[in-house]
C-alpha positions as CSV (number, residue, x, y, z in Angstrom):
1,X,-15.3,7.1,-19.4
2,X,-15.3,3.4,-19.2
3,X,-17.7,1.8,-16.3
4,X,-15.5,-1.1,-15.0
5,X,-16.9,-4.1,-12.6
6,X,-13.9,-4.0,-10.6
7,X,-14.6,-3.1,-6.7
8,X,-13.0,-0.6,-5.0
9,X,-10.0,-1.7,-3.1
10,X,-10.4,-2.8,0.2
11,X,-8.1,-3.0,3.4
12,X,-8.3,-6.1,5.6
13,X,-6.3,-7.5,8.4
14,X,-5.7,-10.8,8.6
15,X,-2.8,-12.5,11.0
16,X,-1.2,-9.0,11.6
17,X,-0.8,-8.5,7.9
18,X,-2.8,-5.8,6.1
19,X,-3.9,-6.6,2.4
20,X,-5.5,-4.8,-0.4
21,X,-7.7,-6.0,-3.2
22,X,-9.6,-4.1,-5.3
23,X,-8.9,-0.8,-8.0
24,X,-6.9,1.4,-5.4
25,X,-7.8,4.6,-7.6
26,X,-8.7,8.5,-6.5
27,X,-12.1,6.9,-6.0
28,X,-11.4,5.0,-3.2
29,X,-8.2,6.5,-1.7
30,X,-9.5,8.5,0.8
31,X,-11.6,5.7,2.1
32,X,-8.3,3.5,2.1
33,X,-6.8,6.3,4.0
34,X,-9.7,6.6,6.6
35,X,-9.7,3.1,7.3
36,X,-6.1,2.7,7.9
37,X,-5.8,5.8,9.8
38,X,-8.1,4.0,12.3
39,X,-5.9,0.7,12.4
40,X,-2.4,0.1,13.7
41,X,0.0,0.1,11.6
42,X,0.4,-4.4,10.5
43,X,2.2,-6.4,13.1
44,X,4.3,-8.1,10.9
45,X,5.5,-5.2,9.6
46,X,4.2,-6.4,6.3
47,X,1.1,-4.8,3.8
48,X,0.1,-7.2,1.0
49,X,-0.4,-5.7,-2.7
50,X,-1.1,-8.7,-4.6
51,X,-4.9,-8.4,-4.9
52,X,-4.7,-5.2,-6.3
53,X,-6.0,-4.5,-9.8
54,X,-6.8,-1.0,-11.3
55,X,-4.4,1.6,-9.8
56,X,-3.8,5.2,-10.9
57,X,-1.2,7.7,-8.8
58,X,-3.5,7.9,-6.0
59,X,-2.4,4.1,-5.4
60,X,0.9,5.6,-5.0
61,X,0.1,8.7,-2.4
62,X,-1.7,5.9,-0.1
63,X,1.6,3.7,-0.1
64,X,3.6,6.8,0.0
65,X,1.3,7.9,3.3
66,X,1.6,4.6,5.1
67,X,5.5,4.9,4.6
68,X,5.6,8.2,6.4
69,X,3.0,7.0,9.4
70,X,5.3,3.7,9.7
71,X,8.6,6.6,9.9
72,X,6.8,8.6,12.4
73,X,5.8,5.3,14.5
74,X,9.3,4.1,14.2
75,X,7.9,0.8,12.6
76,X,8.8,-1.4,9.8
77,X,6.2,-1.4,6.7
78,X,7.1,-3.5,3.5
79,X,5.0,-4.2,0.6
80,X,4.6,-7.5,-0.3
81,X,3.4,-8.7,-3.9
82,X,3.5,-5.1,-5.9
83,X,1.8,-5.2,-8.8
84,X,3.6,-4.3,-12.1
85,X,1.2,-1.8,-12.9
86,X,1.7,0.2,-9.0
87,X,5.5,-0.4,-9.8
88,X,5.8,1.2,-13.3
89,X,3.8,4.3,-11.3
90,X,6.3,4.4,-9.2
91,X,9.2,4.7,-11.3
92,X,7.7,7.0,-13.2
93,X,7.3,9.5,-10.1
94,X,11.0,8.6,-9.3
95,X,10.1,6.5,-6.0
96,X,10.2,3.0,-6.6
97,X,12.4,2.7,-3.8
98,X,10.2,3.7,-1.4
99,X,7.1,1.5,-2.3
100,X,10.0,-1.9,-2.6
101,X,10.7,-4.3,0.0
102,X,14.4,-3.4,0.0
103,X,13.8,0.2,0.7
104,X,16.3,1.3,3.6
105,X,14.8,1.4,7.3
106,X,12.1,-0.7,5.3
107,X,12.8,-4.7,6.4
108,X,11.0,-6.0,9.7
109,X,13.5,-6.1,12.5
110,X,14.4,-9.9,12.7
111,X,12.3,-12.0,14.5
């Protein structure tokens, strides 16, 4: 297996906007997880993909986990910036719709 020098992805809140950077892999998922789990859910309504590199499917259970914990809080969560690479994963497991900003129930309730 090829070492890579990419860092693991990272969860920040900045502005009431969460935003990964980073390989979101298996490798880091569950620390993702852990650290979102112990954050409310972005004020905005809005989680930022756009600094993420490396992804495999686990990149898609973590999206696919914040969707249900935003259903269950009866709050908005889009994702912003979606790489291509997290997008093709997506389509492949038949739920690009879920991970888009125009996913139904999915838009921030207008300001």
């Amino acid at each position: 297996m090829k070492a890579t020098s990419e860092r693991p992805a990272l969860l920040s809140v900045d502005g009431g906007r969460w935003s990964l950077s980073g390989a979101l892999t298996i490798d880091g998922a569950a620390r993702v997880l852990a650290a979102s789990r112990a954050t409310e859910l972005p004020a905005s309504g809005v989680a930022s993909l756009a600094g993420l590199g490396r992804v495999d499917s686990a990149a898609v259970a973590v999206l696919l986990a914040w969707r249900r914990r935003a259903l269950r809080e009866s709050k908005s969560l889009v994702f912003a910036g979606v790489p291509s690479n997290l997008a093709a994963l997506a389509q492949l497991y038949g739920v690009e719709q879920l991970i888009s900003a125009e996913a139904e129930g999915s838009r921030a309730p207008a300001a």
